[in-house]
C-alpha positions in Angstrom: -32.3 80.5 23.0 -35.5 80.9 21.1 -34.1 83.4 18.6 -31.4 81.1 17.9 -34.1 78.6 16.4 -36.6 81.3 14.6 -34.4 81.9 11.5 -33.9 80.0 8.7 -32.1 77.3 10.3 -35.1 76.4 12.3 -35.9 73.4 11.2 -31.7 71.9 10.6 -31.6 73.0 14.2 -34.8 71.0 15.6 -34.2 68.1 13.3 -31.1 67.6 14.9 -32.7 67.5 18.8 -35.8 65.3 17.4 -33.1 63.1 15.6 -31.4 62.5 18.8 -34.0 62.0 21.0 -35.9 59.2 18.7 -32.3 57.9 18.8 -32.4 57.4 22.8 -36.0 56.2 22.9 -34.9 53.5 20.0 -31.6 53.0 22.3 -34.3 52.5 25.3 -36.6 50.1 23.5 -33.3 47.6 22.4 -31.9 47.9 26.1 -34.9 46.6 27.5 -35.5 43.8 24.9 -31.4 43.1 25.5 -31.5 43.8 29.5 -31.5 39.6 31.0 -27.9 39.5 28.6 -26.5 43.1 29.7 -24.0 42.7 32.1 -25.4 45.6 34.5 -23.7 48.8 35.9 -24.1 52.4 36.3 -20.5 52.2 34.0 -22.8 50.0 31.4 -25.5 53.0 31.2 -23.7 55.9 31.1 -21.7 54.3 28.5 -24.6 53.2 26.4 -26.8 56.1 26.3 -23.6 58.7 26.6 -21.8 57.0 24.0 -25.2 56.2 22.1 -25.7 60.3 22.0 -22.4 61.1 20.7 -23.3 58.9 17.4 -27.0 60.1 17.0 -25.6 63.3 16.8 -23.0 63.0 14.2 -25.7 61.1 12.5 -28.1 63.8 12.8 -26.2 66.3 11.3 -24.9 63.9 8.3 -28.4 63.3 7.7 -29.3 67.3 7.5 -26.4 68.1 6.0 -27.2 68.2 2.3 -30.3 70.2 3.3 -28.1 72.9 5.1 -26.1 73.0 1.5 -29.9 73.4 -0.3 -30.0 76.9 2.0 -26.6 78.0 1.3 -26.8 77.7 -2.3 -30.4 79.2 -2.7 -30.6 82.7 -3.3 -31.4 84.6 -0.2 -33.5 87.2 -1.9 -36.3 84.2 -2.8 -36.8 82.9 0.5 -40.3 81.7 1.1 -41.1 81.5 -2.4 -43.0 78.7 -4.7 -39.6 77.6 -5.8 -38.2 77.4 -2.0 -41.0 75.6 -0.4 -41.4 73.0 -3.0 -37.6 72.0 -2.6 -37.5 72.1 1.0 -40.6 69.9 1.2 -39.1 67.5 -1.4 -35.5 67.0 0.5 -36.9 67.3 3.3 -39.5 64.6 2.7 -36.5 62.3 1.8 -34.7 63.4 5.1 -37.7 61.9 7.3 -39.0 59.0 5.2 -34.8 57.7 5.3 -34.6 58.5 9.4 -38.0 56.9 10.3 -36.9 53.4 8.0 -33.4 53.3 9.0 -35.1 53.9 13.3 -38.1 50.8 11.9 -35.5 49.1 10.5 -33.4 48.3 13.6 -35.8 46.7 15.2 -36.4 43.5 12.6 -32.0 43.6 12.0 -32.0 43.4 16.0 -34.3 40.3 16.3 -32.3 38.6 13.5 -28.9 39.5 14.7 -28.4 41.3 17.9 -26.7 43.8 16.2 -26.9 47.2 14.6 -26.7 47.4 10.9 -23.4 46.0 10.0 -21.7 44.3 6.5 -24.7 41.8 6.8 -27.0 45.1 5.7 -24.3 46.4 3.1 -23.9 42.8 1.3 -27.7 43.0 1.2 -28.0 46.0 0.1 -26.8 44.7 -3.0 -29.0 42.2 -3.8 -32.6 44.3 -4.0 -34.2 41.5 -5.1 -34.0 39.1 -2.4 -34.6 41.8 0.0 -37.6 43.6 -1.6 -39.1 40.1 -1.6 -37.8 38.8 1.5 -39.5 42.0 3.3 -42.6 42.1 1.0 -42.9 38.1 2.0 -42.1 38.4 6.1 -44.2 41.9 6.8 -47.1 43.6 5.0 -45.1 45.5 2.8 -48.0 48.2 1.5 -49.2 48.8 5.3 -45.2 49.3 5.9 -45.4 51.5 3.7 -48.4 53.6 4.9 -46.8 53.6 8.4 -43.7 55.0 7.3 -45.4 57.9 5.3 -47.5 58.4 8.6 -44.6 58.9 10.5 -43.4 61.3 8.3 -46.3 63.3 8.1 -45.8 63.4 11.6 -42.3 65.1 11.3 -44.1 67.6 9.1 -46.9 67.9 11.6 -44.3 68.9 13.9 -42.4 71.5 12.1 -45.4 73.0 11.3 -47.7 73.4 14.5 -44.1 74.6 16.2 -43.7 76.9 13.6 -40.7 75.7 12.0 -41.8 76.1 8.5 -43.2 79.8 9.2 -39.3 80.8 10.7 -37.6 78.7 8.0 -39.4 80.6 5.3 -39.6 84.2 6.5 -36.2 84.9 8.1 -33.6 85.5 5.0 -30.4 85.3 5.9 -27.2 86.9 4.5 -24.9 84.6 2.7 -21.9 85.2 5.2 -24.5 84.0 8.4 -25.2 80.7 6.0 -21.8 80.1 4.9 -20.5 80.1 9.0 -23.7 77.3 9.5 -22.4 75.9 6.8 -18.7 75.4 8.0 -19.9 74.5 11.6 -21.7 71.1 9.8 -19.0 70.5 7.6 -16.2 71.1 10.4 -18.3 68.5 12.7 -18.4 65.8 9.9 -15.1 66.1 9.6 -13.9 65.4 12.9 -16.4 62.7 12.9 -15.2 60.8 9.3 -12.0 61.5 10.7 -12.4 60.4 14.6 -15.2 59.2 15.4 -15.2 55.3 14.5 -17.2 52.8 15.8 -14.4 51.2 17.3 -15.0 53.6 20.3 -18.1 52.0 21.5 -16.2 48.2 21.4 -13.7 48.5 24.1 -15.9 46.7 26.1 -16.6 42.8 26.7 -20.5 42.8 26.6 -21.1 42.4 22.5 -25.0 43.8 23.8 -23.6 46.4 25.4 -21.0 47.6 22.4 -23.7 47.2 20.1 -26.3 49.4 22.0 -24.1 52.0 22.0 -23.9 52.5 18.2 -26.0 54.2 15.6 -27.4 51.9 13.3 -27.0 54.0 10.7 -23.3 55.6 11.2 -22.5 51.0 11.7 -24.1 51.1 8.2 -21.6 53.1 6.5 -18.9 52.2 9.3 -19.0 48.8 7.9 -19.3 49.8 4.2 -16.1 51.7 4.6 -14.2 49.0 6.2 -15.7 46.1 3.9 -12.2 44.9 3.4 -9.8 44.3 5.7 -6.2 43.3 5.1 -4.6 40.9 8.1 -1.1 42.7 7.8 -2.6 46.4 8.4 -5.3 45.2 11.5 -4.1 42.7 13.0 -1.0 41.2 14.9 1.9 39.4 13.0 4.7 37.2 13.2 7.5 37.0 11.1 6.1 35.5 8.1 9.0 32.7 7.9 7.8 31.7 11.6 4.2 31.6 10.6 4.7 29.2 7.7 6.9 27.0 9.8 4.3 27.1 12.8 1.3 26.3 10.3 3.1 23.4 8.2 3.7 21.6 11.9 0.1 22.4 12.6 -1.1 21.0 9.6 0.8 18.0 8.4 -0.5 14.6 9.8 1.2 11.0 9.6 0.6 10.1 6.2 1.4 13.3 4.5 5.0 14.6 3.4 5.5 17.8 2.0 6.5 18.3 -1.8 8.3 21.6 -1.5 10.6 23.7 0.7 9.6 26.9 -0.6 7.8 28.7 2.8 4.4 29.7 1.2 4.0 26.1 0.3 1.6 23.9 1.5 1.5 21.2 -1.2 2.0 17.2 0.7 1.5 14.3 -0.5 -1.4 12.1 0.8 -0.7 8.8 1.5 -3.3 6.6 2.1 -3.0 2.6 2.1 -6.4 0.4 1.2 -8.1 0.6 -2.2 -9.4 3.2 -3.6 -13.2 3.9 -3.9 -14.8 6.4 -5.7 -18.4 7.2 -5.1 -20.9 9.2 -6.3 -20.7 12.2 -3.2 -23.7 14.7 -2.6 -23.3 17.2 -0.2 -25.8 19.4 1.2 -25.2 22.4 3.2 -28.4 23.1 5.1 -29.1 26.9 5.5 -29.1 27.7 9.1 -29.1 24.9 10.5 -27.5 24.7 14.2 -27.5 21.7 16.3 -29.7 22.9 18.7 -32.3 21.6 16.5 -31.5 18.1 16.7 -32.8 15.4 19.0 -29.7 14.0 19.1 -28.2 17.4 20.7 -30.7 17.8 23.5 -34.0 19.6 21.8 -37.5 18.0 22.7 -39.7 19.4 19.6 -39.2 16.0 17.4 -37.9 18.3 14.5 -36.2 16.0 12.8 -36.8 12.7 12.8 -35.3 11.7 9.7 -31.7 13.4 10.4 -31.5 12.0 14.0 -32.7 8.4 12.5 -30.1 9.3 9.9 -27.5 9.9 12.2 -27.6 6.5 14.0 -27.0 5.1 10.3 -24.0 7.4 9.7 -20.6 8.7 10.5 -22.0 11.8 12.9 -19.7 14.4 14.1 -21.0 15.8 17.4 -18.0 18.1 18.2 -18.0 20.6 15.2 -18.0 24.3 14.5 -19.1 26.0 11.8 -16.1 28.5 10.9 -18.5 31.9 10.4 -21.7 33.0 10.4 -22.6 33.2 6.8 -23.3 30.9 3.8 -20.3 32.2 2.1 -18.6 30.7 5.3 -20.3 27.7 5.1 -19.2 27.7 1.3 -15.6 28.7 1.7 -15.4 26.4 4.6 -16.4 23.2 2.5 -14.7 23.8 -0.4 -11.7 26.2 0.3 -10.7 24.1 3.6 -9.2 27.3 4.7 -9.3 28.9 8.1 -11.9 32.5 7.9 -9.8 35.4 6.8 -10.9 38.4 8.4 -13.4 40.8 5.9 -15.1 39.4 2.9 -15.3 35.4 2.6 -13.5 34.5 -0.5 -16.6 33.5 -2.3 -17.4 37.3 -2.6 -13.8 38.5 -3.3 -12.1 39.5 -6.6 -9.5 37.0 -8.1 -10.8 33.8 -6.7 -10.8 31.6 -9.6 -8.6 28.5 -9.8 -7.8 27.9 -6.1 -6.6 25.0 -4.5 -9.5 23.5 -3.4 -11.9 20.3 -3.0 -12.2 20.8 -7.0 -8.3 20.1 -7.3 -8.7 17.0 -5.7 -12.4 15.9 -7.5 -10.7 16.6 -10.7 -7.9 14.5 -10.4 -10.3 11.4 -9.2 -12.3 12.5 -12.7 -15.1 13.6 -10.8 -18.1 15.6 -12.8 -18.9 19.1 -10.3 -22.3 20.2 -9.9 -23.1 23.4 -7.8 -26.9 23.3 -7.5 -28.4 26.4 -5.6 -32.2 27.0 -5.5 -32.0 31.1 -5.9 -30.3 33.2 -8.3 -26.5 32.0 -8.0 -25.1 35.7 -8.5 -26.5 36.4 -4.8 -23.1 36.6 -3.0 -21.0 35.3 -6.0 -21.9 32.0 -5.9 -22.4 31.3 -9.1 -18.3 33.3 -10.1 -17.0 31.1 -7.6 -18.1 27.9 -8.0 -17.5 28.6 -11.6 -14.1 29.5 -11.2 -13.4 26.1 -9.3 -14.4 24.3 -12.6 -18.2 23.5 -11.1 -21.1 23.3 -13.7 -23.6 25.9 -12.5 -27.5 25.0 -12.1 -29.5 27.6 -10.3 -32.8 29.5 -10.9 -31.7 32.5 -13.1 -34.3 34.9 -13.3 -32.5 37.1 -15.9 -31.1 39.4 -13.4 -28.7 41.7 -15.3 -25.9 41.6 -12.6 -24.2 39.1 -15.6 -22.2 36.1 -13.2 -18.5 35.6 -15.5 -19.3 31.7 -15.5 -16.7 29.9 -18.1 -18.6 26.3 -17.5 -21.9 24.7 -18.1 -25.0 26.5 -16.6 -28.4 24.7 -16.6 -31.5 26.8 -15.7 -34.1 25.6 -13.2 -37.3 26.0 -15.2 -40.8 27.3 -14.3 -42.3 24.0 -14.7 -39.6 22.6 -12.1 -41.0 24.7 -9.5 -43.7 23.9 -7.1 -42.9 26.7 -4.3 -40.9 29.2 -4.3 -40.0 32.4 -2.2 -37.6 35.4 -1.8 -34.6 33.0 -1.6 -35.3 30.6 -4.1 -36.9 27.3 -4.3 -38.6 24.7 -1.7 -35.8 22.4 -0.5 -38.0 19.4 -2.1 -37.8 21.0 -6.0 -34.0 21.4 -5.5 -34.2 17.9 -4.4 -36.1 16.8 -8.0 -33.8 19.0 -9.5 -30.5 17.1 -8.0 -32.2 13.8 -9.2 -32.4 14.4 -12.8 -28.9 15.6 -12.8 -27.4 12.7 -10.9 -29.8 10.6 -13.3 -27.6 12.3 -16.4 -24.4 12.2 -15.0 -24.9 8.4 -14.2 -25.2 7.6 -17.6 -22.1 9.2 -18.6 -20.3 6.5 -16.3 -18.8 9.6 -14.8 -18.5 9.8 -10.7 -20.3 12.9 -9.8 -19.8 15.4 -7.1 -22.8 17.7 -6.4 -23.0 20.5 -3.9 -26.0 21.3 -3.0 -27.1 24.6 -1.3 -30.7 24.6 0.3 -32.7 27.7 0.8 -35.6 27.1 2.9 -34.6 27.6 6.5 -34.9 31.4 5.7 -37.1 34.1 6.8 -39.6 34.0 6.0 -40.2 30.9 6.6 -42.2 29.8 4.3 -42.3 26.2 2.6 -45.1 24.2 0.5 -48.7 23.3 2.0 -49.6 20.3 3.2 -46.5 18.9 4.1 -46.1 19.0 7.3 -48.1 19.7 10.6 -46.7 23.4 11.8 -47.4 26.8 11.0 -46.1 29.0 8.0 -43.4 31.8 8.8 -42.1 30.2 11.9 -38.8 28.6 12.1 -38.9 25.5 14.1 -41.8 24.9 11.8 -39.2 25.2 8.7 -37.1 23.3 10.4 -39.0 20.6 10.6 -40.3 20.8 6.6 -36.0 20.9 5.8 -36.2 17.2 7.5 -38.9 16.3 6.2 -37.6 17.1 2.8 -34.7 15.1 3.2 -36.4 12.5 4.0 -38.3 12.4 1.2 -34.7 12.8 -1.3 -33.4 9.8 0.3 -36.2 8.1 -0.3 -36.7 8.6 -4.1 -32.5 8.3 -4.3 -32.7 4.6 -2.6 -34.9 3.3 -5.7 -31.9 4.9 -8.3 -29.5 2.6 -9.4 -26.7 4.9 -8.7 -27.8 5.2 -4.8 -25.6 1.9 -3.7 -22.8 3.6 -4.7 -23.2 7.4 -3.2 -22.0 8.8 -0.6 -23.9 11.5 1.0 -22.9 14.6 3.6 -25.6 16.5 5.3 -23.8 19.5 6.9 -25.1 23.3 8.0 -23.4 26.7 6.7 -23.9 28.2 10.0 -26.0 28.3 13.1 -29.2 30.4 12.9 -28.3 32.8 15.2 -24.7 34.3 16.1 -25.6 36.7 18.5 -25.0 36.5 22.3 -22.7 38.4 24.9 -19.4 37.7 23.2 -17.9 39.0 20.3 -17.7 35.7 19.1 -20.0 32.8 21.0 -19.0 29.4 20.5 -22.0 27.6 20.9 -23.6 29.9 18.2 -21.1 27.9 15.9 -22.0 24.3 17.2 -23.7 22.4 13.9 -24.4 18.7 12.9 -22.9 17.1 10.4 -23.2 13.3 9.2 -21.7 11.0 6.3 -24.2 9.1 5.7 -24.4 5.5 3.3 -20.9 5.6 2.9 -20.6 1.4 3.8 -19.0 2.0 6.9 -19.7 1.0 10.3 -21.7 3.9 12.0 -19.9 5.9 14.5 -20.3 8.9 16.8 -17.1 10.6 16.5 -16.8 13.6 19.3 -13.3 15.1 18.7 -13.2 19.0 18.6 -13.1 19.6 14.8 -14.2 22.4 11.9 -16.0 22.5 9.0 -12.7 22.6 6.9 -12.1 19.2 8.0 -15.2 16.9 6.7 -13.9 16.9 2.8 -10.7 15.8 3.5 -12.0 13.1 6.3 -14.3 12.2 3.3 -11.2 12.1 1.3 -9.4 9.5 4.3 -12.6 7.1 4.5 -12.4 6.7 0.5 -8.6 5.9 0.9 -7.7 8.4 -1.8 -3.7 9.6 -2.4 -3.3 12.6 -3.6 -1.9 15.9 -3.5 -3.6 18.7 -1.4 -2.5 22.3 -0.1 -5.5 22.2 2.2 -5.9 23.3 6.0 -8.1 20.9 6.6 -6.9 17.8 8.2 -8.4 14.5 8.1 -10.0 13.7 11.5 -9.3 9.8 11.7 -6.0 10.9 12.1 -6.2 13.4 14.4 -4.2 13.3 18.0 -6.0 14.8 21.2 -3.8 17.5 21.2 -4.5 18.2 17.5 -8.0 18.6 18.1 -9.1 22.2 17.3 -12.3 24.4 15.8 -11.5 27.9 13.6 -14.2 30.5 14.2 -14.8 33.6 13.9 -17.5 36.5 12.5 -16.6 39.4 10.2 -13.5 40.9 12.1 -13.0 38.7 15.3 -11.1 35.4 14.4 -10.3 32.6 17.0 -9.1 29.1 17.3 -10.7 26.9 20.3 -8.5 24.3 21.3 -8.1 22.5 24.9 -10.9 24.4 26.1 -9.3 27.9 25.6 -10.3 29.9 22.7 -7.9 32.1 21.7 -9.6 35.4 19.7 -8.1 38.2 18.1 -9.1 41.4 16.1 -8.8 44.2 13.8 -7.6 46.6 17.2 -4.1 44.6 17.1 -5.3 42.8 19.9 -5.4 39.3 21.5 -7.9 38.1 24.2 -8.0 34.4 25.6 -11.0 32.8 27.3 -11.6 29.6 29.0 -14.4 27.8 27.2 -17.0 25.4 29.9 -18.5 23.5 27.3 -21.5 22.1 30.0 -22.2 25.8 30.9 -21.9 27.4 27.5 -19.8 30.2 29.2 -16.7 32.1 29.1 -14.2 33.5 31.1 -11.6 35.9 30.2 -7.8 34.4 31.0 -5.1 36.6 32.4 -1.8 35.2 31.7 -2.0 34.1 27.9 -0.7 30.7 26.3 1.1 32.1 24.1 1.4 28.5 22.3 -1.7 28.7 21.3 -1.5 32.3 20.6 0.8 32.0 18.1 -0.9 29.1 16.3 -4.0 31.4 16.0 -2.1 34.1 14.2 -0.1 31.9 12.1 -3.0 30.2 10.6 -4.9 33.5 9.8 -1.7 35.4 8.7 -0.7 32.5 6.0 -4.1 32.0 5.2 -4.6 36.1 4.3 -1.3 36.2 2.9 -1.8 33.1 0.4 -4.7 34.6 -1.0 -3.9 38.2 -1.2 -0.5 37.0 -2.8 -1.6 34.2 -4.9 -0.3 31.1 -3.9 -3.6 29.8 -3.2 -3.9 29.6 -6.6 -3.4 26.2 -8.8 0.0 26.1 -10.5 
């Protein structure tokens, strides 16, 4: 066995066996960090590490692989020589630094998420920016970087005192004995690109447990290759004409008729009686912000006073979901009022200008659109999409060349506007100012002004302006509490504006600030607050089971507004017990929870129901299906999928 390894594959051949065995120590280290939400077996182990091994090692050899084609293309003859070492100690140096970040790396992306890398990594991977300073911000980024050439030094340390360098450069080989290594690595990545998916380590129920069994890595570039995913191919169907007639039922509510029998149509009228009011509306989506936070939902840190204070002043949902787990979600949620298509959120997807949205409806009341974000609006496509709903775009543009195709106003947050700032953009309390002085000028035009706002605080790392409130920098219940305390200080300067009386404001979440749990998708990881606040109506707790695409066109009931809408969203005054339902899902697992079953299917074709204890937080998996409520979930994904993909989502 030891000649095998003295020739000139000496070090392909180690790297492989090192490769896999920092793999199971790194499999080790997240198993015990996971082990209280594992649910244990002997099946569970062999599973994870068995499993876990079959991926290092297709990993392993995808990561040697170009250096095996460095040795078959290199002359035989010069083995050893100046040319030879310095290329093999250049890719190879590459080969290392790569494996030791991508091992480090797990370990923050499995705090954050409970996952390995997945499309979270691959959208970030896009935006450098963000994430340079994001990691430069949360870690010491030079000492990082010292580590990580440490541990590389310590591969070469390796090779060499085992004498993998000495074999590797003083065993030529002949070009027929390097062409079979050659085909054995290429044959193996083929049946791995070909075979191998990621899927196989998900046929269980434990998310921990499917997850652990991975690569990081080989998720990476699982994920990048499946960054799209079309409903009709992955997932289960019904005839389209029974979809459409299942969804229009689902959707329609007393006061609405429908203005077209053509099946993709969703167009109604809206009928509301009562006069018309149009106020000013502000509505700020709160990154990360899960109702767990709240005094008002059962935490004892006194986080936020100013929101639970609020609360009692407002209309206050206390039975509603977030629909994802991303901003984009958050986004598409709110102003889309469209169920989660499976893949990409719209906001990030080709062709999504001119939709029926929120932006239909504020247009025809004459409303002016703001989208004010604190960071560089290209992050995620922000700045396309809002601009492509006819919003006027003011964001902190920092001259990144990634050009945003923006057709409406832009207004730059400037230097002097800026008091903190960190990875993800500015303190919640300069978007604030920032929101102020545009409200001020679109008062004056006599114009009724709609302003979404997106905060960027409650982000790692955590970091907000001095002296502001009594916690500690880079934690997030500290954050949390500086968010509050920022909007308590906007509502403050807004009462003594002589547009206040007359503004309506929403103070809503994107998404909870953690997803991760047992399940593939955990309800109570979608459980946010939400509030209309100063809207001149009697305060009330309302605690029907509802979804983020629902508060806009409540908002759009409260004001008494007719009009016409091709929305999902329904408004919740309206709604019947029996009506009352959440749509929620993560990146490939979509579900509707309604009567305390939540009904979840995926990219496999498949359809899994749970019963869902909302005291307990748990689930359990349901045997015979409803399939009632089956049906609804896949009709209101397929339409949804199909609208956009086919245009009819757009405006006519």
């Amino acid at each position: 066995m030891k000649e095998i390894s003295r020739n000139r594959y000496a070090i392909l051949q180690n790297f492989i066996a090192v490769y896999c065995s920092l793999g199971f120590a790194i499999r080790l280290i997240l198993f015990i960090m996971s082990f209280k939400s594992i649910d244990f077996s002997i099946l569970i182990i062999v599973k994870i590490f068995g499993m876990g091994l079959l991926f290092d090692f297709g990993t392993a050899v995808f990561f040697i692989l170009p250096y095996a084609m460095y040795i078959l293309l290199f002359p035989s003859k010069k083995t050893g020589n100046a040319a030879d070492k310095i290329l093999t100690y250049n890719i190879l140096f590459f080969t290392f630094f790569i494996t030791v970040f991508s091992f480090l790396a797990e370990f923050p992306f499995w705090s954050e998420f409970n996952t390995r890398f997945n499309f979270i990594a691959v959208d970030y991977l896009i935006y450098t920016y963000e994430v340079v300073e994001n990691i430069n911000q949360s870690y010491p980024l030079p000492i990082l970087i010292l580590f990580l050439l440490a541990l590389t030094g310590l591969f070469f340390l390796y090779f060499h005192k085992t004498k993998k360098f000495q074999f590797t450069f003083s065993n030529p080989m002949a070009f027929k004995s390097k062409v079979a290594y050659t085909l054995v690595l290429a044959f193996i990545s083929f049946i791995y690109i070909q075979f191998v998916t990621n899927d196989l380590a998900e046929y269980g129920r434990n998310q921990y447990g499917n997850e652990l069994s991975k690569n990081g890595v080989y998720s990476f570039f699982a994920a990048f290759r499946s960054n799209e995913l079309d409903y009709e191919t992955f997932y289960q169907k019904l005839p389209e004409k029974d979809a459409f007639s299942l969804v229009k039922k689902d959707i329609k509510q007393s006061n609405q008729d429908y203005l077209s029998n053509t099946m993709t149509s969703l167009e109604r009228k809206v009928s509301n009686s009562g006069t018309e009011t149009h106020p000013n509306i502000v509505l700020v989506c709160i990154e990360s912000f899960g109702a767990e936070f709240m005094t008002a939902f059962g935490n004892t840190q006194n986080l936020t006073p100013n929101l639970d204070k609020m609360a009692e002043e407002s209309i206050f949902f206390t039975n509603l979901y977030a629909t994802g787990t991303r901003t984009v979600r958050g986004m598409e949620a709110l102003t889309l009022s469209v169920p989660p298509t499976p893949g990409n959120s719209i906001v990030r997807r080709q062709h999504n200008a001119n939709l029926y949205s929120i932006a239909t409806v504020l247009k025809q009341k004459k409303y002016n659109l703001n989208f004010i974000y604190g960071g560089d609006g290209y992050f995620d496509n922000m700045n396309t999409f809002f601009g492509g709903q006819g919003f006027n775009i003011v964001d902190r543009n920092r001259g990144n060349p990634l050009a945003d195709d923006i057709k409406t106003k832009r207004i730059n947050i400037e230097d002097d506007e800026v008091t903190f700032e960190n990875a993800w953009g500015i303190c919640d309390q300069d978007i604030y100012n920032k929101t102020l002085k545009i409200a001020d000028a679109n008062y004056k035009t006599g114009q009724p002004f709609f302003n979404f706002i997106m905060t960027t605080s409650n982000h790692k790392p955590y970091s907000f302006p001095k002296n502001t409130i009594d916690m500690p920098q880079g934690k997030r219940e500290s954050v949390i509490k500086y968010t509050d305390y920022a909007i308590g200080k906007f509502i403050n300067e807004a009462k003594s504006k002589p547009w206040f009386k007359n503004t309506v404001f929403i103070f809503i979440a994107d998404h909870c600030a953690n997803s991760a749990g047992k399940w593939e998708v955990n309800i109570d990881k979608h459980h946010i607050p939400a509030m209309i606040y100063n809207a001149n109506i009697a305060p009330e707790k309302v605690s029907k089971l509802v979804s983020q695409i629902d508060i806009m066109p409540t908002l759009f009931g409260y004001l008494n507004w007719s009009y016409n809408t091709s929305l999902y969203g329904k408004d919740i005054r309206l709604m019947q017990p029996n009506e009352e339902r959440a749509l929620l899902g993560n990146y490939r697992t979509i579900g509707l929870l309604q009567n305390h079953t939540f009904t979840e299917i995926n990219d496999k074709k498949q359809c899994h129901q749970y019963s869902w204890n909302t005291a307990t937080k748990e689930m359990k998996a349901i045997k015979t299906q409803n399939n009632v409520l089956k049906n609804s979930t896949i009709a209101n994904y397929q339409t949804a999928s199909y609208r956009f993909k086919n245009g009819y989502m757009k405006v006519k």
